[in-house]
Every structure is written in structure tokens, then in C-alpha cells.
VEXDREN-2710 file (C-alpha; in Angstrom, 1 decimal):
% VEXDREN-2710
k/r/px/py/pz
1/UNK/26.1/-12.1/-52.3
2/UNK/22.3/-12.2/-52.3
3/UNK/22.0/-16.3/-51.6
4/UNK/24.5/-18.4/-49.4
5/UNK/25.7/-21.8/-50.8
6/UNK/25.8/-24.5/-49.2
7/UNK/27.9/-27.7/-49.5
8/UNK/25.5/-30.9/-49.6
9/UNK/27.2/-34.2/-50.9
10/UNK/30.1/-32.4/-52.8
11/UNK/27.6/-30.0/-54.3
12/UNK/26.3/-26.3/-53.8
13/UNK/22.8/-25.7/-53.7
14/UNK/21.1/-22.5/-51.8
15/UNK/20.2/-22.3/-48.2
16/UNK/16.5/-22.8/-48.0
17/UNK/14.3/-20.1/-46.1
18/UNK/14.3/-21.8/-42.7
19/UNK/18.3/-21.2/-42.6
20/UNK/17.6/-17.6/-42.7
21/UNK/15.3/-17.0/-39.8
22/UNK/18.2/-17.7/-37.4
23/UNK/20.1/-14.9/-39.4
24/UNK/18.5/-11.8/-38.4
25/UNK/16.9/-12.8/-35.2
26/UNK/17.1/-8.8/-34.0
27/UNK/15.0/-7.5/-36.9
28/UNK/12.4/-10.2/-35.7
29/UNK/12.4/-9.0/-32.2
30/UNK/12.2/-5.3/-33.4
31/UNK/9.1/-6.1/-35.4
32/UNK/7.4/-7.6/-32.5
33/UNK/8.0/-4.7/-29.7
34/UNK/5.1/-2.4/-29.0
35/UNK/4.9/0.3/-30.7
36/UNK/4.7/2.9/-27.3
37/UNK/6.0/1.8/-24.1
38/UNK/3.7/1.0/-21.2
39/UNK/3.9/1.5/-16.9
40/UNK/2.7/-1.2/-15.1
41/UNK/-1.1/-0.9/-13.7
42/UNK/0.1/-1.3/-10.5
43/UNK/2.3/2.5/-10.7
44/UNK/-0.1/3.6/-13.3
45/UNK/-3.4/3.4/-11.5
46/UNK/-2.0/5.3/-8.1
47/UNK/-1.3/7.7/-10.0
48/UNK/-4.2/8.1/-12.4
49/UNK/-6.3/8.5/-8.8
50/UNK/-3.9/10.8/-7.4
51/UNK/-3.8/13.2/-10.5
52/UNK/-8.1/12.9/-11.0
53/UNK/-8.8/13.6/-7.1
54/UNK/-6.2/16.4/-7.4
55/UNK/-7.9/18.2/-10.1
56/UNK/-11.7/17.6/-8.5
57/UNK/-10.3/18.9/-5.4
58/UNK/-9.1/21.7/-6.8
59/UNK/-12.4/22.3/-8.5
60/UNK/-14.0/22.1/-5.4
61/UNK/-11.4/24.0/-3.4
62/UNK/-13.5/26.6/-1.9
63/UNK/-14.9/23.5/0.3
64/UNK/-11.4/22.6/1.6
65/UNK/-12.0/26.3/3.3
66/UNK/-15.1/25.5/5.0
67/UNK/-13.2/25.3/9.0
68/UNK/-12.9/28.5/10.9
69/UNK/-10.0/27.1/12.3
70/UNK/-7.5/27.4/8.9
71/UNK/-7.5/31.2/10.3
72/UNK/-6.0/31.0/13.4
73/UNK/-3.7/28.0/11.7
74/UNK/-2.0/30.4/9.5
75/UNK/-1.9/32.9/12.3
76/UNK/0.3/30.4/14.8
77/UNK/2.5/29.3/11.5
78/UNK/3.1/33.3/11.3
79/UNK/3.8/33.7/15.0
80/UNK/6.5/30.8/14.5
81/UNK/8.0/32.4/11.7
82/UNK/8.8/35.4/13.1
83/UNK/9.6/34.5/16.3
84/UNK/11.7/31.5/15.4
85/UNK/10.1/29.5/18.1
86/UNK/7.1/27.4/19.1
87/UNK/4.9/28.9/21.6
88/UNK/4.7/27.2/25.1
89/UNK/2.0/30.1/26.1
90/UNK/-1.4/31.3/25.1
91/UNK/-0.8/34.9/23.0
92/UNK/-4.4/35.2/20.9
93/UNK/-7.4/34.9/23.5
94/UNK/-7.7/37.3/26.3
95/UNK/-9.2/34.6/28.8
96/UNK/-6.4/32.1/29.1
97/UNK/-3.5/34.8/27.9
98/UNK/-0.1/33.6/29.4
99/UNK/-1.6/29.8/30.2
100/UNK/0.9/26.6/29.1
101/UNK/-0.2/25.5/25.2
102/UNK/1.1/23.8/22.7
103/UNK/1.0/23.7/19.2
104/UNK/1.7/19.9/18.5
105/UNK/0.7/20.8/14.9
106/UNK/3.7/23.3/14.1
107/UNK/4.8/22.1/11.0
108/UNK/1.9/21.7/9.5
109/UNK/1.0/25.9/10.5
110/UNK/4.7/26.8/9.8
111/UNK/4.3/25.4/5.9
112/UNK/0.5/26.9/5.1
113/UNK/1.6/30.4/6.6
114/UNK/4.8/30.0/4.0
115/UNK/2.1/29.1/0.8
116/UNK/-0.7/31.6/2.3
117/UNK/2.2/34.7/2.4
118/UNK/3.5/33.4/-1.3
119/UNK/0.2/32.2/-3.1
120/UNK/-2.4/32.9/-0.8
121/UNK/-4.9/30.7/-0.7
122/UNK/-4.6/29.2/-3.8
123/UNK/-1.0/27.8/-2.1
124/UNK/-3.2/26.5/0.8
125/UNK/-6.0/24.7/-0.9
126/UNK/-3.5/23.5/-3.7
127/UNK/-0.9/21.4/-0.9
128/UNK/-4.1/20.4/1.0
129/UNK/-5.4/18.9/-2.3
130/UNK/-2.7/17.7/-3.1
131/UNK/-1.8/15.9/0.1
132/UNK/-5.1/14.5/0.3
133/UNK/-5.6/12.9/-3.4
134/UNK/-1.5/11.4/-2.7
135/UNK/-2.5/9.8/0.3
136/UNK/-5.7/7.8/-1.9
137/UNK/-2.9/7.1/-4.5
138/UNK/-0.8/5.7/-2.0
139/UNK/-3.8/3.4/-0.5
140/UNK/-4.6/2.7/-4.4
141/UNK/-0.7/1.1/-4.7
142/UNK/-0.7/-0.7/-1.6
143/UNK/-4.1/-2.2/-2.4
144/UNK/-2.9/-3.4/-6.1
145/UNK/-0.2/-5.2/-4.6
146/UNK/-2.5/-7.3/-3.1
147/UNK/-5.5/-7.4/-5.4
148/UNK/-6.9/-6.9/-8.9
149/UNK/-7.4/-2.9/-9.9
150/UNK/-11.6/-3.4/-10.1
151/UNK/-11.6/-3.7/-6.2
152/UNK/-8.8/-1.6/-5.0
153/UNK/-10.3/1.1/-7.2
154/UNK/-14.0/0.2/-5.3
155/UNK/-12.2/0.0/-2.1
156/UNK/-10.2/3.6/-2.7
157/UNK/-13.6/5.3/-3.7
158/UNK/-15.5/4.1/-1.2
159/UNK/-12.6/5.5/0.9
160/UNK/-13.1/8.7/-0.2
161/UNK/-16.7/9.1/0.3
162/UNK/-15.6/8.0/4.2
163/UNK/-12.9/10.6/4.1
164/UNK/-14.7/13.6/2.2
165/UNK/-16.7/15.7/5.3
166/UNK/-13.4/16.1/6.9
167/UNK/-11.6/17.1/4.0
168/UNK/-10.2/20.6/5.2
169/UNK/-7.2/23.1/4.3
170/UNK/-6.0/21.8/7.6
171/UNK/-3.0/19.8/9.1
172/UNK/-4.2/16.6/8.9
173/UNK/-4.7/17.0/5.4
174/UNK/-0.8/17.2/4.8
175/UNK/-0.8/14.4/7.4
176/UNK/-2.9/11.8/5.3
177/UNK/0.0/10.7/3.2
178/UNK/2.2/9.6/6.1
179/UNK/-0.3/7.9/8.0
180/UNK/-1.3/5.4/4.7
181/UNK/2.3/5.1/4.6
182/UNK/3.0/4.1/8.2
183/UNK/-0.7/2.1/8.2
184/UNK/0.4/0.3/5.0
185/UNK/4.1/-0.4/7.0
186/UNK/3.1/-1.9/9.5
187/UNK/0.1/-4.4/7.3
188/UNK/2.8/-5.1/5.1
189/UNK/5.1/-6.5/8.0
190/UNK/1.9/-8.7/9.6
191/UNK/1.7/-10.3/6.2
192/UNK/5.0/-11.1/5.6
193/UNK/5.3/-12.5/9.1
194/UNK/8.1/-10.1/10.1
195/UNK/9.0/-7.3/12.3
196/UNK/8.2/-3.7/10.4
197/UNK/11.6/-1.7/9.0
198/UNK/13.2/1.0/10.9
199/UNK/13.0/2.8/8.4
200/UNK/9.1/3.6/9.2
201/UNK/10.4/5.6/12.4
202/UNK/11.1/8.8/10.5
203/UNK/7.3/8.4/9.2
204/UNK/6.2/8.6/12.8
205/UNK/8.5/11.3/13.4
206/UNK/7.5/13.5/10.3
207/UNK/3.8/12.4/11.8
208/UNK/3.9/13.8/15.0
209/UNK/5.3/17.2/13.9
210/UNK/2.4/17.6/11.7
211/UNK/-0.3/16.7/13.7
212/UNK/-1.6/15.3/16.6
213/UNK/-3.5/12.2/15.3
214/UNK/0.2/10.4/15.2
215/UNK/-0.7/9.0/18.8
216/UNK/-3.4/6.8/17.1
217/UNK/-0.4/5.5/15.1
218/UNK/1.7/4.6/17.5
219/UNK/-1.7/2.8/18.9
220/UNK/-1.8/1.3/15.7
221/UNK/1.3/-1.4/16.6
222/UNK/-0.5/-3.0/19.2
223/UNK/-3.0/-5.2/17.4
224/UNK/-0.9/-6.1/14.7
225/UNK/2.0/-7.1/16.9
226/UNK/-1.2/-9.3/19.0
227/UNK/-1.4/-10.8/15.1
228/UNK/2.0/-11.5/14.5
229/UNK/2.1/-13.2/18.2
230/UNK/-0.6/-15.2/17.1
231/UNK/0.7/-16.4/13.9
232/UNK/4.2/-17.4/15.4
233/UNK/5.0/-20.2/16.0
234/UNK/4.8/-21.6/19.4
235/UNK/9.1/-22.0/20.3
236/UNK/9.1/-18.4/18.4
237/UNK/6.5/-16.5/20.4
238/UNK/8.9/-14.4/23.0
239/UNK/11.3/-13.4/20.2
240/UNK/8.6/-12.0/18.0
241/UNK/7.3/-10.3/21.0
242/UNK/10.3/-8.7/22.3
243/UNK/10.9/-7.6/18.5
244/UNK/7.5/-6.0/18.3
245/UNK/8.2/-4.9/22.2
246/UNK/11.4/-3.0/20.7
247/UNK/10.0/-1.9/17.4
248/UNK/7.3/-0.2/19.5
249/UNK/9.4/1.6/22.0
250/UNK/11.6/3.0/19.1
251/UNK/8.3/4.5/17.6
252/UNK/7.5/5.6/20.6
253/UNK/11.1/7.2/21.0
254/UNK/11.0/8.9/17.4
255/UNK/7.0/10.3/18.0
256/UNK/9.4/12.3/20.3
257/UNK/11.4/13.7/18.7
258/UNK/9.5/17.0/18.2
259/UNK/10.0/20.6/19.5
260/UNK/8.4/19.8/23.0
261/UNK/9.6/16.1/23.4
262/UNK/6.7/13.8/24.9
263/UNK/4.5/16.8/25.7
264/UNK/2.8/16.2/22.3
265/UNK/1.8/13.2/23.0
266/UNK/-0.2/14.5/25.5
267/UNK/-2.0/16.6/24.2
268/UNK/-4.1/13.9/22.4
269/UNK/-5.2/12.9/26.2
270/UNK/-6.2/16.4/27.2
271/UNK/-8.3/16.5/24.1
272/UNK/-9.7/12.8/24.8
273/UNK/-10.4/14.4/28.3
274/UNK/-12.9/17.0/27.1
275/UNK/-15.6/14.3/27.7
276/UNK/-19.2/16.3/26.9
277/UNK/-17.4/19.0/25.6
278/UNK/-16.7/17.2/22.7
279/UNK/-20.1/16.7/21.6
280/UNK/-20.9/20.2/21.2
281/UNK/-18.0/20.9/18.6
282/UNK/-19.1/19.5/14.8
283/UNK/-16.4/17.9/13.9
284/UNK/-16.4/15.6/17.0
285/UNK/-20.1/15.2/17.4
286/UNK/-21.3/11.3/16.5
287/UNK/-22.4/10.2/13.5
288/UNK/-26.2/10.9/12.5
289/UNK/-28.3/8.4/10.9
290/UNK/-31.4/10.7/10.6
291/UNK/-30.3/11.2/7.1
292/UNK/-29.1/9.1/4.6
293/UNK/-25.5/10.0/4.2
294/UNK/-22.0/8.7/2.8
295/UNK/-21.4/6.5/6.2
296/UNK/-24.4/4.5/6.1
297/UNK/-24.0/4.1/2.1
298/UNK/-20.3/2.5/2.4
299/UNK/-21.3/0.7/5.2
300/UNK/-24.6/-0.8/4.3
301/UNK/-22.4/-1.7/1.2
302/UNK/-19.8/-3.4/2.8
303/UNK/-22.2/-5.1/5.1
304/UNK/-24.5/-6.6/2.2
305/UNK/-21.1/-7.7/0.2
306/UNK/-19.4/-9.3/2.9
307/UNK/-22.7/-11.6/3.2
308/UNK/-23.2/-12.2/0.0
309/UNK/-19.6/-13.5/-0.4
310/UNK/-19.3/-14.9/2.8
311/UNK/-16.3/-13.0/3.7
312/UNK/-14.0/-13.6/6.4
313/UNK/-11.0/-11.7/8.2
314/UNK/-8.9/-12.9/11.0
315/UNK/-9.9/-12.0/14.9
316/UNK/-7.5/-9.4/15.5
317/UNK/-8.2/-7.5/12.4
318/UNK/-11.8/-7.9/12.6
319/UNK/-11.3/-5.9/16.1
320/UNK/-9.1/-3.2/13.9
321/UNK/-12.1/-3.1/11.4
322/UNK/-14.8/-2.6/14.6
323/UNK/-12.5/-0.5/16.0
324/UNK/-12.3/1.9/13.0
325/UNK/-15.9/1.9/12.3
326/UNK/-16.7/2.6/16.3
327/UNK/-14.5/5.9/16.0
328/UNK/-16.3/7.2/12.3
329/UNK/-19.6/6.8/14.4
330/UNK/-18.4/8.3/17.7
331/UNK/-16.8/11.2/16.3
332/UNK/-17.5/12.1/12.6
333/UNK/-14.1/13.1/11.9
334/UNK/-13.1/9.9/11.9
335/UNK/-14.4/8.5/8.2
336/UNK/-11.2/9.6/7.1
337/UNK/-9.5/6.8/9.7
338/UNK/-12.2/4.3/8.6
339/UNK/-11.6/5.0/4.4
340/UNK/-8.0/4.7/4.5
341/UNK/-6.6/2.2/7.1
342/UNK/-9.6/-0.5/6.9
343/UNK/-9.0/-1.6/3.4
344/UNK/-5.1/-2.1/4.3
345/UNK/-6.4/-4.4/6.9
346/UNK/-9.0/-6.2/4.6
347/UNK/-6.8/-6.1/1.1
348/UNK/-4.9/-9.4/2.3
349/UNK/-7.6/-11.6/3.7
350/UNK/-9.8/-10.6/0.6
351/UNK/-7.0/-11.6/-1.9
352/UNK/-6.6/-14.9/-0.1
353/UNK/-10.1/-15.3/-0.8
354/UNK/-10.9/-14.0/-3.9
355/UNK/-7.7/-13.9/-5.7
356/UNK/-4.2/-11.7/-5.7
357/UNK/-3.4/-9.1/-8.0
358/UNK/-3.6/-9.7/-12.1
359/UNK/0.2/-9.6/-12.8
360/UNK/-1.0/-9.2/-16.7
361/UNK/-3.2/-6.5/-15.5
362/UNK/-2.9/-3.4/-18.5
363/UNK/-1.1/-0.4/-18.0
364/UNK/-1.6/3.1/-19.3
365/UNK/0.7/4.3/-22.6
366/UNK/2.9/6.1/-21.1
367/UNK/2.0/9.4/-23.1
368/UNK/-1.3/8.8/-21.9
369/UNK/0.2/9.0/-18.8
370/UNK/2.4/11.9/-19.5
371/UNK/-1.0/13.7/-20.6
372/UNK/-2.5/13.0/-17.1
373/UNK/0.1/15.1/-15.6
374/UNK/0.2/17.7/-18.1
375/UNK/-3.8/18.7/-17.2
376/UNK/-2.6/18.3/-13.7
377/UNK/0.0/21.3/-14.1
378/UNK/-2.1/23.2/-16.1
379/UNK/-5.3/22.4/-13.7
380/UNK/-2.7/23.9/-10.4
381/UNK/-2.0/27.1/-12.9
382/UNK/-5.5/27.8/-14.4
383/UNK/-7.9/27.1/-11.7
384/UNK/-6.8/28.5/-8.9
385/UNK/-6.7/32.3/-10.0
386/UNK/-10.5/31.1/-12.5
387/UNK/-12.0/30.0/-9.1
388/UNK/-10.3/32.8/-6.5
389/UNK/-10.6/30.8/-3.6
390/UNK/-11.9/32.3/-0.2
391/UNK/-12.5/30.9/3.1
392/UNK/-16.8/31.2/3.6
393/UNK/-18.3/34.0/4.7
394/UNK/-19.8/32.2/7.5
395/UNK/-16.5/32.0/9.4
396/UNK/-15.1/35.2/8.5
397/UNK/-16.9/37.7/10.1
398/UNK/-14.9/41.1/8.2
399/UNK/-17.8/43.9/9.0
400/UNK/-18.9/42.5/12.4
401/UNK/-14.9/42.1/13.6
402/UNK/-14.3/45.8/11.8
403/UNK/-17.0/46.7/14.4
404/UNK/-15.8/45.4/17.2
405/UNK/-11.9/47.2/16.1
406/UNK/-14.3/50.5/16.1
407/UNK/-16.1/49.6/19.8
408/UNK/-12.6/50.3/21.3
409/UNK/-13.7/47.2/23.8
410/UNK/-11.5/44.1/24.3
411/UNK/-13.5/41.9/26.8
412/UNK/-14.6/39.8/23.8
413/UNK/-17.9/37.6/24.3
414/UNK/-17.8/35.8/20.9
415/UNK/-19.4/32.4/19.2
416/UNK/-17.5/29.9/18.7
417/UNK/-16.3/29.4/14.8
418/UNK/-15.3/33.2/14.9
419/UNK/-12.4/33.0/17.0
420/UNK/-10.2/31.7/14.3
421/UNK/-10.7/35.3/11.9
422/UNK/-10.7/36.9/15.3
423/UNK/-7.1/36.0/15.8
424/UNK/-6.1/36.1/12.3
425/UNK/-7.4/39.9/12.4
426/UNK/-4.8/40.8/15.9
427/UNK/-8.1/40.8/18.1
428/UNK/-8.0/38.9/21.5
429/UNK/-11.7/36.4/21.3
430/UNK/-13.3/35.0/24.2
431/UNK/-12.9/31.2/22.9
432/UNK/-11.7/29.5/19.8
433/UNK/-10.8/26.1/18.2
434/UNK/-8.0/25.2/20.5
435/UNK/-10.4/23.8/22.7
436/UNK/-7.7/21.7/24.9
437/UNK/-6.8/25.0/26.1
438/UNK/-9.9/26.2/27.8
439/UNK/-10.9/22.6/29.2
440/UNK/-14.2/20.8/29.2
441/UNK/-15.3/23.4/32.3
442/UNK/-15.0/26.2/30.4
443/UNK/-16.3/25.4/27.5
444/UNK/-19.6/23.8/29.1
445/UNK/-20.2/26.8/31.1
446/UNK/-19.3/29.1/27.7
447/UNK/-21.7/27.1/26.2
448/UNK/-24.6/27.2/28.7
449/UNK/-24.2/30.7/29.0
450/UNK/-25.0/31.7/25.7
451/UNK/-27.1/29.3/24.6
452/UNK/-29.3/30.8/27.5
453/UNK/-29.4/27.6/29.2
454/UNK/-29.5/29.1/32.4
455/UNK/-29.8/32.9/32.0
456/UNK/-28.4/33.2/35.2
457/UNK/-25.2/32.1/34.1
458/UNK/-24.9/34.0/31.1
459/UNK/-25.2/37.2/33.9
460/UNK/-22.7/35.9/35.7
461/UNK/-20.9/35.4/32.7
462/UNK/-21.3/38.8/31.8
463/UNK/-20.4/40.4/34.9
464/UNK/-17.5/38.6/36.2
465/UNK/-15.7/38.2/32.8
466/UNK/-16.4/42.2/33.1
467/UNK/-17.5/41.5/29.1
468/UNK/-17.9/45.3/27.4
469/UNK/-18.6/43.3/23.4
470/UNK/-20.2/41.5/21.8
471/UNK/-20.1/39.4/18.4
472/UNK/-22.3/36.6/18.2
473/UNK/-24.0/34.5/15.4
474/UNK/-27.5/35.1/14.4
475/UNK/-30.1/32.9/15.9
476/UNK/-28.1/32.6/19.2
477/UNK/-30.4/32.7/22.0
478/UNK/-28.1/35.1/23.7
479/UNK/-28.6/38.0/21.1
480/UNK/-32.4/38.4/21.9
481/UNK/-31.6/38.5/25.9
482/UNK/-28.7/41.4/25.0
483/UNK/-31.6/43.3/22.9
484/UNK/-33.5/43.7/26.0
485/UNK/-31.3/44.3/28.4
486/UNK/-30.3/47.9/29.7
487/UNK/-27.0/49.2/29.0
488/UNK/-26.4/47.1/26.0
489/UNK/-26.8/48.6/22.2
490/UNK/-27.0/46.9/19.1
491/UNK/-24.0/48.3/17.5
492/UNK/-23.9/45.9/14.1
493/UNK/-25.7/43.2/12.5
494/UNK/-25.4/41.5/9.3
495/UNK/-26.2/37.8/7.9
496/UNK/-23.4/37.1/9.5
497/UNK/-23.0/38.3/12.9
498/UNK/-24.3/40.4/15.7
499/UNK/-22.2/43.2/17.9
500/UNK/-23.6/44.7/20.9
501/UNK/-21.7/47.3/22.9
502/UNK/-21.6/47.7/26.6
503/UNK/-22.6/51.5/27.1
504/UNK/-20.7/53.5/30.1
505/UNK/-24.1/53.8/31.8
506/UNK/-24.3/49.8/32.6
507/UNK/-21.0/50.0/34.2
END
């Protein structure tokens, strides 16, 4: 029947329209649906970041192999491989050979050697990128649970400006992720006025097999234990404490848990310990101001902001904040610290301030979404064989170390940034990157000798190391002094690099 009748005082009549809307209520609700599905802003954006810095890092890949010290990376991760052990000795320079070192690193050089051997570089640049644009989509979804996207995305760029001179094909690239993660733990617990999960000890673990930074980590717990100490309540003040106490001696426990036990921890001292030494390397030299550069721009920027919105954080996380920012000027390797971690510490405070995250905040379609990844696969299989990445020619040395091969020589003199192709190309250097294993003395007198700060020195140098070669890079002072002096040839120059050779008449 097309109509239903109705008894109304003893007669029929037909149901009037309003009796029919309750009929059919699930053709209603179909008509109303949307018409494509959509993922929440607060998954979406993460990973909208982490696919767009993926494929500009991949454009720009050839930068992520600007460190001399990817070489000699790759070369340890080899030596591991085939020897089915971690080294406990120096094997690659001919000064310290046989001395106690460490690779506190090993995982990290165990999984480039595997993608260098099976996709080349294309393999190393790819998990580098990779591992670096996950650990700003990470930061971007811990930020959005806290605020609006508009300033997490602000916060996450300006991040990345912090982060980008130290973005390198090296371990603590594959590190990042894990440290946001652990960061981000422990934040998360100080908000919520508890102790952090257990489950953040594997993080640590994972973390200290991949690099050495994991000791700042474990650092990490102190201050915002101090917060939560603060915020308890008076009666409840020991039991947070001997919670946090516990907490922190597990993760100190599981940072242990590595091929050489507590020995990796440290290593972070002995590098700490280089004092002056430090200086003299690039990546741990201070920040300079003589230019304008990314630092000064976030931080001028943050600066002007937090006074024009007057904005406040608590004491203990205003020290973390300090903190941070003393270590990106003290040591420019440090932005990355500085872009990552700081905004975990400021996202709560600012959200109390300013507002919490927009809960009716848009999504993306999820095709949209879908179409993000797509150009991310096809961005991993087209540009890396289109771009061919290569390491620069200023740290790879190929005619000038070919030279060397051809000297017959093996008492090395060499610059610094070339001992990392040195060992990757079987030759023994002089010094190279793994500067905690030829000490702060060492590396002073290294450097004073052929920077011709006292020529003297660099004589001595010569003479007691019993140096027969050469390879140097242009414009070191030492070069001009070896030109002039008697029994010593020029034997190869290039853009590049400079080999003398010790002739049998100076001996």
C-alpha cells in the first residue's frame, strides 16, 4: 500500500507527512553523511609535515652529505658486519692503532652500511630524510594535542630552521624521532601530574644504541621531576619524589643496556672533556652573530612575541627553555635540541594562555591524504636515481688519497675532514672525526702544528711522528712551509688537496 490508514474516531483517514519522517529515519541519516570520509587534523597535519619535509629533504639530499664523517660511519657499520662484533680498539688511524674506543653509535653505523651496500647512497640520504621529517611530525602531533594547528605549525617551522645546519646523513638523524618521543614522554607526564610510563624505557634503550646524545635524555628527567615536586602537594611530596627517584634509575638502568653496558655513557664525558678542543671542530664551535642567520631570526622572533603577548612559563621550564637556548649558542649543533624539545616545554603553558586545541579543527579528505603519500612513494623512487646523490667533493679527496695509495708511505700527516674517506678508502690517517679518541692534547698540538702556530712544533711533529706524507687542504699554512723545505716534493695538488712526499734524501 502506498498510504497507511489510520483509525481516528471510528474512521480511516491517511497518516499525514509528519507520521512518515519517523519511518525511514536511516535514509535520512544517509542523506546527511559526508560524501568522503575525513582524518582528524590532529593525525592529518603530522603527517602532511612529515610527508612535505620528506620530499624537500630528498630534493636537497646532496646537503644531508655535507660531513666527512658519514665515511668513516659506514666504514665502522662494515667492520661490525663482518666481524659480528663492536670494536673495543682503534683499527683505522695509525696513531692511536690498538688504543680502547668505542663506538656508542653502532646501530646507527650497522643500519647505513646495510642501505649504503643495497641502495647506496640514495638508501642513506632517504632513512636520514626520512628519520628527520618523522621526528617534526611527531613534534607537530604532540603540539596539536595541546594547541590549535596555526601555532604548532609556527612552532614546528621554526623548529626546523633551528634544526636545519645540523641536518646530516648521520646517527643522530635516525635518533631525532626517539628523542621527540621520549621529550614529549616525559612533558606529557609533568602535565598530567604523574609519574612517566615504563613503557618510555625501551625509548632510552633504542636511544642509546643509536647515538650518544641519549645521556642528555636521561638529563632530561631531572627538571621535570623538580616540576612535578613542585606542583605536589605538600603531604605528597616524598612519594612523587621517590617515584620520579625510581623512574630515573630505571632509565638509567635501560640507557644500559647496550653492547658495552655503562661505558657509553661515558663517552659523552670524554667528549665534554675536550674543553678548547672543541672549539676548533665546526660543528661544536659557538654560535656566530656576525651574520644574520636562522638562530637569531627564531629567536629575535620568539623574543618580540613573547613581549607582545606577555607570555609566561613556569620557573623550572623557563630554566629548560634557557638551558636549551645556552647549548644552540655554545655549540651550534645544538639548534636541533633547541627546535624540537623547547616547544614541548612551551605548548602547555601557551595553551593555558591562549587557548587548547580546536577539537572542530578540519581534517584532510582522506584521498587527499592518500595522494600525499602517493607523491611521497613516488618522490623515494624518482628522485633519488634523477638527483644521484654524492657526498661533496670537499670531503672526498679520490685523486689526492689515490696519490697517497701510489707514495707507498703510511705515516699519514692529514687535515682534518679527510680522515673520514681516508678510512673509508683502507688507508690508516693521522686524525679523524672520532675526536674522543685522540684527546684534547692531541688535537691542540695537531692543530698548532699545522696551522704553523709554532713552526717549531710542526718540526717536531714531523720528525717524531717519523711523517713520510702528506695530504693537506689548500690554504693550510703548513703546505707553503713543506714547499720550501728540503727533502719534501710536491707530489699532487688539486682544488681539493695537497700531497707532499718525504724523499729518501731527508731521511
Amino acid at each position: 500500500m502506498t498510504a497507511r490508514m489510520a483509525r481516528s474516531g471510528g474512521r480511516l483517514r491517511r497518516a499525514g507527512p509528519e507520521e512518515f519522517a519517523v519511518v525511514y529515519p536511516a535514509a535520512d541519516a544517509q542523506s546527511a553523511a559526508p560524501i568522503s570520509a575525513r582524518v582528524p587534523a590532529a593525525i592529518a597535519w603530522p603527517m602532511v609535515v612529515t610527508i612535505l619535509l620528506y620530499g624537500l629533504l630528498l630534493t636537497l639530499g646532496t646537503q644531508l652529505l655535507n660531513d666527512a664523517d658519514t665515511y668513516w660511519q659506514i666504514a665502522v657499520g662494515d667492520w661490525m658486519i663482518a666481524h659480528r662484533a663492536v670494536p673495543h680498539v682503534d683499527v683505522y688511524s695509525w696513531t692511536f692503532a690498538g688504543e680502547p674506543w668505542i663506538s656508542s653509535q653502532w646501530l646507527a653505523q650497522v643500519v647505513f652500511a646495510g642501505l649504503y651496500h643495497v641502495f647506496g647512497w640514495s638508501g642513506v640520504v632517504a632513512a636520514s630524510a626520512f628519520a628527520i621529517a618523522g621526528a617534526f611530525g611527531l613534534l607537530t602531533y604532540y603540539l596539536m594535542q595541546r594547541l590549535a594547528p596555526l601555532p604548532a605549525l609556527v612552532m614546528v617551522m621554526a623548529g626546523f630552521v633551528l634544526a636545519a645546519p645540523h641536518m646530516l646523513a648521520r646517527p643522530h638523524a635516525l635518533a631525532l624521532p626517539v628523542m621527540v618521543m621520549w621529550a614529549a614522554g616525559l612533558v606529557r607526564a609533568a602535565d598530567d601530574e604523574r609519574v612517566p610510563s615504563y613503557w618510555l624505557l625501551p625509548l632510552i634503550a633504542l636511544w642509546a644504541n643509536l647515538h650518544g646524545g641519549f645521556t642528555f635524555g636521561i638529563f632530561l628527567i631531572a627538571p621535570v621531576a623538580l616540576e612535578a615536586l613542585i606542583n605536589a602537594p605538600a603531604p605528597d611530596r616524598l612519594r612523587v619524589a621517590l617515584r620520579w627517584a625510581l623512574f630515573g634509575i630505571a632509565a638509567l638502568a635501560a640507557a644500559c643496556v647496550t653492547p658495552y653496558g655503562p661505558e657509553s655513557i661515558l663517552v659523552t664525558r670524554r667528549i665534554l672533556g675536550l674543553g678548547p678542543a672543541l672549539a676548533l671542530i665546526g660543528e661544536w664551535q659557538p654560535e656566530s652573530f656576525t651574520k644574520f642567520g636562522s638562530l637569531e631570526l627564531v629567536l629575535l622572533g620568539a623574543i618580540g612575541f613573547m613581549l607582545y603577548r606577555r607570555v609566561t612559563l613556569p620557573p623550572v621550564r623557563i630554566l629548560v627553555v634557557l638551558g636549551l637556548v645556552h647549548m644552540a649558542l655554545s655549540q651550534s649543533r645544538n639548534g636541533e635540541m633547541l627546535g624540537l624539545i623547547a616547544p614541548l616545554f612551551a605548548a602547555g603553558p601557551l595553551a593555558a594562555q591562549f587557548g587548547s586545541r580546536d577539537s572542530e579543527a578540519k581534517g584532510f579528505a582522506l584521498p587527499l591524504l592518500a595522494g600525499f603519500g602517493v607523491v611521497a612513494l613516488l618522490a623515494t623512487l624518482v628522485l633519488p636515481p634523477l638527483l644521484r646523490y654524492e657526498p661533496r667533493a670537499l670531503v672526498t679527496p679520490t685523486a689526492a688519497t689515490a696519490a697517497v695509495k701510489a707514495s707507498g708511505k703510511t705515516h699519514l700527516l692529514n687535515s682534518y675532514d679527510f680522515g673520514g674517506y681516508l678510512i673509508a678508502q683502507g688507508v690508516r690517517p693521522y686524525i679523524d672525526g672520532r675526536t674522543e679518541l685522540y684527546g684534547a692534547d692531541f688535537f691542540l698540538h695537531y692543530d698548532a702544528a699545522v696551522n704553523l702556530k709554532d713552526v717549531a712544533v710542526f718540526e717536531r711533529l714531523l720528525n717524531d711522528r717519523k711523517i713520510d706524507v702528506t695530504m693537506l687542504a689548500p690554504g693550510t699554512p703548513a703546505i707553503g712551509l713543506l714547499d720550501r723545505t728540503p727533502g719534501w716534493t710536491r707530489a699532487y695538488a688539486d682544488g681539493i688537496a695537497v700531497v707532499h712526499v718525504r724523499t729518501d734524501e731527508a731521511r
